[in-house]
C-alpha positions in Angstrom: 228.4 149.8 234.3 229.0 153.2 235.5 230.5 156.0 233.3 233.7 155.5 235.1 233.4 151.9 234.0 232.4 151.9 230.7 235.2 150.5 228.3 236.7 153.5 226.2 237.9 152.6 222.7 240.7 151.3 223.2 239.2 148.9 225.6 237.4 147.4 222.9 239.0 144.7 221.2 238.7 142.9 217.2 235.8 140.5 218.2 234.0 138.8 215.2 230.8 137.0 214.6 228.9 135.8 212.2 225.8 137.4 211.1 223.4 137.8 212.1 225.6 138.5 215.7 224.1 137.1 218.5 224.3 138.9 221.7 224.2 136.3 224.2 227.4 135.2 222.3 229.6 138.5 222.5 232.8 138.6 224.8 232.7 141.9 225.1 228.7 142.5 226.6 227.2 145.5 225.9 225.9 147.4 228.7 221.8 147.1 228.2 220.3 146.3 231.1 219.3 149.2 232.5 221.2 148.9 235.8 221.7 153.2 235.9 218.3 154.0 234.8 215.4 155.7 237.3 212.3 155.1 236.3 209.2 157.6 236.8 205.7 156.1 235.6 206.4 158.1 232.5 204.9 155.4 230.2 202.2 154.5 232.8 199.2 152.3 230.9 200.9 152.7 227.2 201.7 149.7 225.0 204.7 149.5 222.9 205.7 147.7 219.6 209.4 147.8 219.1 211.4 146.4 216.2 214.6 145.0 216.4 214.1 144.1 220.3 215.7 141.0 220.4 219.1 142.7 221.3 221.2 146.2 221.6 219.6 149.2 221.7 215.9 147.6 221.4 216.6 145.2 224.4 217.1 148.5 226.4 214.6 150.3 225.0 212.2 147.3 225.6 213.5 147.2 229.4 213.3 151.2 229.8 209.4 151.4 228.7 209.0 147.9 231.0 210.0 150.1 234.2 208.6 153.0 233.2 205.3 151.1 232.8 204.5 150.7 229.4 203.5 146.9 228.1 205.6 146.2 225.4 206.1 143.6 222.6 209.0 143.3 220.6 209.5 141.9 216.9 212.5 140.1 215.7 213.2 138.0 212.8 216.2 135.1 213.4 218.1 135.3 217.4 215.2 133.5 219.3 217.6 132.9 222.0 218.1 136.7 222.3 215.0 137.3 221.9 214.0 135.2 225.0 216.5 137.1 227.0 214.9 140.3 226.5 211.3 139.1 227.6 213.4 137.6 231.0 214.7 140.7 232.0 211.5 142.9 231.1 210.1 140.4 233.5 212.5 140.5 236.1 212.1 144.6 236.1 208.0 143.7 236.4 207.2 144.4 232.9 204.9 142.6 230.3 206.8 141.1 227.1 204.9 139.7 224.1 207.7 138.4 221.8 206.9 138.5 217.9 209.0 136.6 215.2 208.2 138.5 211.9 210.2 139.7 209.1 209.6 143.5 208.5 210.7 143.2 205.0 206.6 142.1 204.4 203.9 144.4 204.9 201.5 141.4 205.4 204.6 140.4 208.5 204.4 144.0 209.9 200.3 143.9 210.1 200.5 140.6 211.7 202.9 141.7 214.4 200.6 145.1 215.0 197.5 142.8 215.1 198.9 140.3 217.8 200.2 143.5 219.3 196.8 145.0 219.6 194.7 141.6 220.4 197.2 140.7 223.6 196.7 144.7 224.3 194.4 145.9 223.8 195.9 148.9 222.3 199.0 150.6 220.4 200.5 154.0 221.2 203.8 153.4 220.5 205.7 152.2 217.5 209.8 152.0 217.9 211.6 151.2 214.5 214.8 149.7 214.7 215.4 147.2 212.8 218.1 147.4 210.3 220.3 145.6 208.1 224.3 146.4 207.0 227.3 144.8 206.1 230.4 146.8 205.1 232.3 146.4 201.9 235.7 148.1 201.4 235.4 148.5 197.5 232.0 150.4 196.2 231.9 147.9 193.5 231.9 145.2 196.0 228.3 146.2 196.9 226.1 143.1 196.2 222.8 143.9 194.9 221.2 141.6 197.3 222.9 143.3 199.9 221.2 146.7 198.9 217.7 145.4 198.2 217.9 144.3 201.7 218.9 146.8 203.5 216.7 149.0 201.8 213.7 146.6 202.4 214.4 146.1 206.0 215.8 149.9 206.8 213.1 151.9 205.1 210.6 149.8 203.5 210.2 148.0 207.0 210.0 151.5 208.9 207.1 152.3 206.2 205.6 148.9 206.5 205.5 149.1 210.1 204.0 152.6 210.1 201.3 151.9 207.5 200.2 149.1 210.0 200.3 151.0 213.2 198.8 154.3 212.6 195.6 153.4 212.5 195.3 152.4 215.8 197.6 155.7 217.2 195.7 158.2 218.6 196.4 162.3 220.0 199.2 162.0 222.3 200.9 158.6 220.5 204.0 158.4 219.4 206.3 156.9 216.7 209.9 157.2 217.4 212.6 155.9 214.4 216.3 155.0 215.0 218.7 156.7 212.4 222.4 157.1 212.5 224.6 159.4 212.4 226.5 158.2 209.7 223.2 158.9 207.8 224.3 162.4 208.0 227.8 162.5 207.7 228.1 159.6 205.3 230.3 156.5 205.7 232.1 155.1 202.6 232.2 151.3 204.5 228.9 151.2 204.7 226.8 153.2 201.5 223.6 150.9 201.1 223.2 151.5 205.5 223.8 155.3 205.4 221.8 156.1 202.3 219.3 154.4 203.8 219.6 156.0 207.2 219.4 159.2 205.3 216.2 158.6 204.4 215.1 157.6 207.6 215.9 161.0 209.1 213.8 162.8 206.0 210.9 160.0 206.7 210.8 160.8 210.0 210.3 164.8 209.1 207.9 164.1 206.2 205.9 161.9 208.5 205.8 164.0 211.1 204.3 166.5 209.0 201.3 164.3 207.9 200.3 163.3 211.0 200.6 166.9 212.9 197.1 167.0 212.8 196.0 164.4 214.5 198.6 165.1 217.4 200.6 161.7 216.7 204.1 162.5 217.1 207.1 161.2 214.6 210.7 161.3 216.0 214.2 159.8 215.5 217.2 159.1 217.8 220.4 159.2 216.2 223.0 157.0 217.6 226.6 157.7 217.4 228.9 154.6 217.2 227.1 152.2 220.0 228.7 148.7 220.7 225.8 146.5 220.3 225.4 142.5 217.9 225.8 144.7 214.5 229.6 145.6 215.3 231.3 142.3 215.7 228.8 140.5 213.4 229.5 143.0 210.5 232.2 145.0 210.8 236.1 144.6 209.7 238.4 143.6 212.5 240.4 146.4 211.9 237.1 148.6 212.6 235.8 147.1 215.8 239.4 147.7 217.3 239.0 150.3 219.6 235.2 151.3 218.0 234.5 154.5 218.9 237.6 156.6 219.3 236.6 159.1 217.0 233.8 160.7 219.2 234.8 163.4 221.9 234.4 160.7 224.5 236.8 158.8 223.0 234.7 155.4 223.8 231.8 153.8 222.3 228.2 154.4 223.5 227.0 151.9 225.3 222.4 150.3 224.1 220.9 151.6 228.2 222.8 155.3 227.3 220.5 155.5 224.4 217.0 154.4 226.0 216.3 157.8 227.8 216.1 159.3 224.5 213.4 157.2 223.6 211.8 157.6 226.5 211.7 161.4 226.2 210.3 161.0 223.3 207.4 158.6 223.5 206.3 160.1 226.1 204.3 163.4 227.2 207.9 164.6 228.0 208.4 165.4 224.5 205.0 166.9 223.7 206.3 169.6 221.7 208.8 167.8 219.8 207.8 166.4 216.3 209.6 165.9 213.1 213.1 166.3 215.6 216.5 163.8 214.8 218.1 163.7 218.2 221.1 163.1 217.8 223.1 160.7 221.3 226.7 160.8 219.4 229.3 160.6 222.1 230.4 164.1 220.2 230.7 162.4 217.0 228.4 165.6 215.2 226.9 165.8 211.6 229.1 169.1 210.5 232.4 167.0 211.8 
């Protein structure tokens, strides 16, 4: 797709799945494989660890650091089909994909997928988190309890888990780069266990950054507007994936390869100067709005 191409909200039809969405089975494709994107060496002899890179914005993160050099191995916990997918077309751009089924939710999980990581790699020097977890309720005392254990055990505890592990084996120059949300800024009544917990996302990504100044490893965050990837038909309302996206400025929904440069720019040297930063790729959908 093209930006003239692109379907705009109103494009974008009431699909549904069940959850967890697959990708492989959505009408509506997102636009992930990197078809716009030129590459420049800028991830030349790093390895990556993404989470969540089974599908949507990790499959094109996973393909961008693939043809911008980088080895990369991606963790996911049920879509082995999707899963798949992704390691083809890392492949097909001439990339390396080591495919890790783990559940981030356990710290012993999280040390097993940097370990594997490290022994097919020899190395880690970049961690992506980007796993999550949300499912919308109308009524705040609809909220299971279940419901917000686990998004606060996959959205947090797993970015925390996943840190923990890979740190050690992050040098000066490394990078960790987090995926928040805008909604963890403005707030989002529909979903209040995802945005709290993207909330603190954003302030783990500053307080992290601050603790690991000193040894030059980098801690960032990309903060996606509303971006049409598994997560929207698979957990959202029908009358909230109609036309998705037509409150940003662009009037459509962002689209998983739009959101890979950011990550890019930040794992690598690009974004040498930039630490404890929440980037926000909205589609004009801003925090103060």
């Amino acid at each position: 797709m093209t930006d003239e191409t692109r379907p705009m909200a109103s494009d974008i039809r009431a699909e549904q799945l069940p959850y967890p969405a697959r990708q492989s089975d959505m009408a509506q494709q997102p636009d992930s494989d990197l078809s716009n994107y030129r590459a420049a060496g800028k991830l030349a002899g790093k390895v990556a660890l993404i989470t969540g890179g089974d599908s949507g914005i990790g499959r094109a993160v996973a393909i961008a650091f693939a043809m911008e050099g980088a080895k990369v191995a991606i963790l996911y916990n049920e879509n082995d089909g999707d899963a798949a997918d992704t390691a083809a077309m890392v492949a097909a751009k001439g990339g390396e994909c080591l495919v890790l089924r783990h559940d981030v939710r356990s710290s012993d999980e999280c040390r097993a997928a940097v370990a594997a990581t490290v022994g097919r790699f020899g190395r880690l020097n970049i961690l992506v988190n980007n796993a999550a977890f949300q499912r919308a309720e109308q009524r705040f005392e609809d909220i299971r309890e279940a419901d917000w254990r686990r998004a606060f055990e996959t959205n947090i505890y797993g970015y925390f888990f996943m840190a923990q592990a890979a740190v050690p084996h992050l040098s000066r120059g490394d990078a960790i780069v987090n995926t928040g949300s805008i909604v963890g800024m403005t707030g989002l009544a529909l979903l209040l266990p995802y945005t709290v917990t993207k909330g603190a996302i954003h302030t783990f990504t500053k307080s992290l950054a601050l603790s690991l100044g000193e040894r030059g490893i980098r801690v960032n965050c990309v903060v996606p507007g509303p971006v049409w990837t598994p997560n929207i038909p698979g957990t959202m309302p029908a009358a909230e994936v109609e036309h998705f996206g037509h409150e940003v400025a662009l009037g459509r929904p962002g689209q998983p390869e739009e959101l890979a440069p950011a990550y890019v720019l930040l794992a690598s040297s690009d974004g040498s100067f930039m630490t404890g930063a929440c980037i926000e790729v909205t589609g004009g959908r801003l925090a103060a709005a």
